[in-house]
Steps between C-alpha positions, in 0.01 A plus 500: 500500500646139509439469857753460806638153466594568097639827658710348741639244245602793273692675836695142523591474130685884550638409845643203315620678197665742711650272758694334166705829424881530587478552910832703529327774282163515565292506845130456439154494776154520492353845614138426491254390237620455202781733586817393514858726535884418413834625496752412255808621374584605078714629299222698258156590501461270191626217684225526710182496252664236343467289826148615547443410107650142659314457808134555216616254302556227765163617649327478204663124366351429903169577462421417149382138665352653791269855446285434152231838643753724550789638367712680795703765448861564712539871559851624671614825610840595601704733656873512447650624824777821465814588638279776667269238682737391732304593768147422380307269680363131398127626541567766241700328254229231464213771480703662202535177312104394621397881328688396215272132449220669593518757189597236267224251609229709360612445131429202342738184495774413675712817627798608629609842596729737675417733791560850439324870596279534226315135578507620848291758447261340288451186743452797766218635303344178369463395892338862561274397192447144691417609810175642339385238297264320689349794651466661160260233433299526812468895393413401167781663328563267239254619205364357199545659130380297188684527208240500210531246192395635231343307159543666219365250248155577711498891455762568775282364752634416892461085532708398781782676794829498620466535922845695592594602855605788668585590811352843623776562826408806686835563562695430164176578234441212246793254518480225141496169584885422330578690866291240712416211337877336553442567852183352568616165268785483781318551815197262438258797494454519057189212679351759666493750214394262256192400667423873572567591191241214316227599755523892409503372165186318495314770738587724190359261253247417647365931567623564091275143393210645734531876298363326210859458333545223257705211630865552455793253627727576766822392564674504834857411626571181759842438608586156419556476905142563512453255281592245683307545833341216599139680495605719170218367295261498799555815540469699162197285410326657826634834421295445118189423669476690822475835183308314238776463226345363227696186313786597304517852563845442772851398375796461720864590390802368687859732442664408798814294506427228726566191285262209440648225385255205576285550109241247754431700738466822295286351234262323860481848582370705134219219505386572850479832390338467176245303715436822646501730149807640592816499272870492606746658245868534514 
């Protein structure tokens, strides 16, 4: 989202954070990405949050001057090595304390966690879940249901939707989107199913306007990383008039915890929108 050179500046602000702690206890590299892996010695599992509650704060008072689009969140996991594990190997110490960040970095905020069977587990079946996403979409899995709103100071007449999502898995039945929606947020895919999901909704608007309905408004979810695609606008305004959406009748609500931070460039954004009859709620 902020492109690779503000990426790589972030990468040298942690290297250099990290490169500042006490060398006799802590060993630190870069794996890949945005990964990076330690080892350090403790006395208590406290004593280590409140290092990683440390390393935020100097992180944050860092980029306070520098990133005014994004607020980036730290996420660690960690896996406190055993008597037992004596004889377990590098490779699989770092993939328990890896499954451990990679549970934690699907709720919102900065995280820390430990590694232990249970998040196992569920990491093992969120990356089952993952390894279908994209497909699902090809398939057309993902469906639409609209939530009706209902007036009642106008006889308890329908005026306007809520779009919701569900996917229909063949092999696990109708999963909610509490299940998936962390998932796609973390792998860059909640794009995909945005845009999927907005077409589908206006292909149904524009078959329940052509019944002889009477205009209602709709309201559809957009991740806030959606929002800031380059061709966001672009895109939704074709969306509108490749099905005929009257003015008015489309409202977009963001829920996802992506954080804009730059009032500018969110308040650029609602007008280009508006310019296009489409409204942007939080």
């Amino acid at each position: 989202m902020l492109g690779y050179e503000e990426g790589d500046r972030i990468l040298i602000t942690i290297a250099n954070l990290l490169q500042k702690c006490p060398k006799q206890n802590f060993l630190f590299c870069r794996v890949s990405a945005d990964n990076f892996a330690g080892l350090c010695q403790y006395e208590s599992r406290a004593e280590l949050q409140n290092w990683f509650q440390k390393l935020v704060q100097a992180f944050r008072q860092q980029e306070l001057t520098n990133n005014k689009r994004i607020a980036t969140e730290l996420c660690m996991g960690v896996y406190c090595l055993e008597e037992e594990d004596r004889n377990v190997s590098i490779d699989n110490i770092v993939n328990r304390a890896n499954i451990a960040q990679k549970y934690i970095k699907s709720l919102p905020g900065d995280q820390f966690g430990f590694y232990n069977k249970e998040i196992r587990d569920k990491v093992v079946d969120e990356s089952e879940l993952e390894s279908e996403m994209e497909g699902a979409i090809e398939r057309q899995e993902f469906r639409i249901f609209v939530q009706p709103k209902i007036s009642i100071q106008n006889h308890n007449r329908i005026v306007g939707g809520e779009v919701l999502v569900r996917w229909e898995n063949p092999r696990r039945g109708t999963i909610l989107p509490g299940q998936f929606i962390s998932i796609m947020e973390r792998e860059g895919k909640i794009i995909l199913l945005d845009r999927y999901m907005f077409e589908l909704s206006c292909k149904w608007l524009h078959e329940y306007l052509r019944s002889g309905n009477p205009p209602i408004n709709l309201a559809v979810n957009v991740s806030k990383m959606g929002i800031l695609r380059d061709d966001f606008v672009d895109y939704y305004g074709s969306i509108k008039e490749k099905y005929e959406i009257p003015d008015g009748l489309l409202e977009l609500e963001f829920t996802e915890t992506v954080m804009l931070s730059d009032d500018t460039v969110f308040n650029s954004l609602v007008a280009k929108l508006h310019e296009k009859r489409i409204y942007l709620f939080p």
